[in-house]
C-alpha positions as CSV (number, residue, x, y, z in Angstrom):
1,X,-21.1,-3.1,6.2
2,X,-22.4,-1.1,3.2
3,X,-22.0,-2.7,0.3
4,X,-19.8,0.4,-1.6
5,X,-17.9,-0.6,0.9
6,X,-17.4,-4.2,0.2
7,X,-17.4,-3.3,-4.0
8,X,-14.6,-0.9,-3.2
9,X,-12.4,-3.3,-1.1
10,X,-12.9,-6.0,-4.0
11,X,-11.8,-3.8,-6.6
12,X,-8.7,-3.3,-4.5
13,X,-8.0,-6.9,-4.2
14,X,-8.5,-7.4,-7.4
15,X,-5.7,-4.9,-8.1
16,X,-3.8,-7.0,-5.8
17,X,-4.3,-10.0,-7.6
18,X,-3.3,-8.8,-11.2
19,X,-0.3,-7.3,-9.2
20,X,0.3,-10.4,-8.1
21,X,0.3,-12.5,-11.1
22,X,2.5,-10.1,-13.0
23,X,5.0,-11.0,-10.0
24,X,4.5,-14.3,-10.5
25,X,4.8,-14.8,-14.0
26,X,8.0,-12.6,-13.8
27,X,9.8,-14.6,-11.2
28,X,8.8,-17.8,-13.2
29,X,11.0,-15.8,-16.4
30,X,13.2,-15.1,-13.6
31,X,13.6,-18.8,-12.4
32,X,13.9,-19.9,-15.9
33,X,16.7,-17.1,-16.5
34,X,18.8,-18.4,-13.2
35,X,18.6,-22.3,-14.5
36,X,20.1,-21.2,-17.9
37,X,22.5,-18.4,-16.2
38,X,21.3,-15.6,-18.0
39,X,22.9,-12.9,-16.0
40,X,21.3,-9.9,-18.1
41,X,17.8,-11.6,-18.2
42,X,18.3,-12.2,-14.7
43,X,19.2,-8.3,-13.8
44,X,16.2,-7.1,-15.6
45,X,14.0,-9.3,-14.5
46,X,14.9,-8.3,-11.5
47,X,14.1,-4.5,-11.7
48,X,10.7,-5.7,-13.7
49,X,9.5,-7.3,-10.5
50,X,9.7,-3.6,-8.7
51,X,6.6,-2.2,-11.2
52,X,4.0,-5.0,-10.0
53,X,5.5,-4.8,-6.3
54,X,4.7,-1.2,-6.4
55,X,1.1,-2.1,-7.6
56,X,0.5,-4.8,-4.5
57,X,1.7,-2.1,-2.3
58,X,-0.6,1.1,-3.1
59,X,-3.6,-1.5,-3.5
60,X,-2.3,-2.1,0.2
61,X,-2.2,1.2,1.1
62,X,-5.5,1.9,-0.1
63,X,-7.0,-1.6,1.7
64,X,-5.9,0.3,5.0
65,X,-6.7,3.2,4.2
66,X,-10.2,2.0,3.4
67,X,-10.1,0.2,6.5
68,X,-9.2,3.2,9.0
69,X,-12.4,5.7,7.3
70,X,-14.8,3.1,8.2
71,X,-16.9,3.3,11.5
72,X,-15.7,0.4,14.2
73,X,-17.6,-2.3,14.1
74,X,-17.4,-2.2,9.8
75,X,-13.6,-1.7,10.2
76,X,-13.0,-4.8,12.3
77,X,-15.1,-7.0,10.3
78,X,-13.2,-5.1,6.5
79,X,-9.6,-6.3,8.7
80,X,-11.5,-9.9,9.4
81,X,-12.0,-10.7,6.2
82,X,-8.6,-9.5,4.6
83,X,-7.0,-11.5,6.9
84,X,-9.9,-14.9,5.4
85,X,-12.0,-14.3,7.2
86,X,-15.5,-16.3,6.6
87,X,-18.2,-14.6,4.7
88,X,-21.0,-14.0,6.7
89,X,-23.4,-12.8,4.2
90,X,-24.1,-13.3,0.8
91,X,-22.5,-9.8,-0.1
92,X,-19.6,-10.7,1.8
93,X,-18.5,-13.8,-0.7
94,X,-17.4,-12.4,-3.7
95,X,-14.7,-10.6,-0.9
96,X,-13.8,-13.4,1.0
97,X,-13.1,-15.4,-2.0
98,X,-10.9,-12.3,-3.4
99,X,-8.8,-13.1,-0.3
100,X,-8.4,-16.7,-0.6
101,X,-7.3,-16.5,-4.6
102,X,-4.9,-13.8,-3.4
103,X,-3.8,-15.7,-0.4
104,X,-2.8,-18.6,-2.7
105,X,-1.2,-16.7,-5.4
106,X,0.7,-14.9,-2.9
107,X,2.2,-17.9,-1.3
108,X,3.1,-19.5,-4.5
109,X,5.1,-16.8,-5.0
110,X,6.6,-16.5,-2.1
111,X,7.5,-20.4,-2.8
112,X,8.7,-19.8,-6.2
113,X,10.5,-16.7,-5.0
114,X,12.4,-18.8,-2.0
115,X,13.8,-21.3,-4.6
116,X,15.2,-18.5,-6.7
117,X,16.7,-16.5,-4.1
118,X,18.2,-19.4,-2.7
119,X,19.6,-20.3,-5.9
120,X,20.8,-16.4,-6.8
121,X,22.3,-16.2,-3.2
122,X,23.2,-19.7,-1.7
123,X,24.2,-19.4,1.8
124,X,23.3,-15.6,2.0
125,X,19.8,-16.5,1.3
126,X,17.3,-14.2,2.7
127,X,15.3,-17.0,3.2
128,X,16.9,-19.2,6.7
């Protein structure tokens, strides 16, 4: 795979990542917010977690889109590594560690975002 290519993927996941950490750091105000039952705080928190949201999703959009204008062979190996693939070449790494810091960001929010949902909805959880 070129390595435009590879520069143009990371700059997309790097997108993701600040995307990311804005959701994170706003559903750790948000979790706060609950504990001290701060309905208002809660609310626009809430609606603040929408902006970065939108963020993850056209860096997403552009991922795949990426993904679909490169020839076959580059395209499956572009969806190996988003999905953590290994590196397997030096220009490769900077990409494949992208993935892992998102990966781990992602599914500390996805824990943090679990407790507070469970505490915001109880039984109605989205989370089962």
């Amino acid at each position: 795979m070129e390595t435009s290519a590879l520069l143009n993927a990371h700059v997309q996941l790097k997108r993701a990542y600040t995307a990311l950490n804005e959701a994170l750091d706003l559903t750790r105000q948000l979790a706060e917010a609950v504990d001290r039952d701060d309905q208002i705080t809660v609310q626009m928190l809430v609606s603040m977690r929408q902006e970065p949201t939108d963020k993850l999703f056209r860096a997403n959009q552009a991922l795949d889109q990426q993904r679909r204008d490169l020839p076959g062979a580059d395209a499956d190996r572009l969806a190996a590594l988003l999905k953590g693939a290994a590196a397997e070449t030096e220009d490769e790494e900077p990409l494949a560690a992208q993935v892992g810091l998102n990966q781990r960001i992602l599914k500390q929010l996805v824990d943090l975002d679990r407790v507070v949902n469970r505490k915001l909805t109880r039984e109605k959880s989205i989370y089962q």
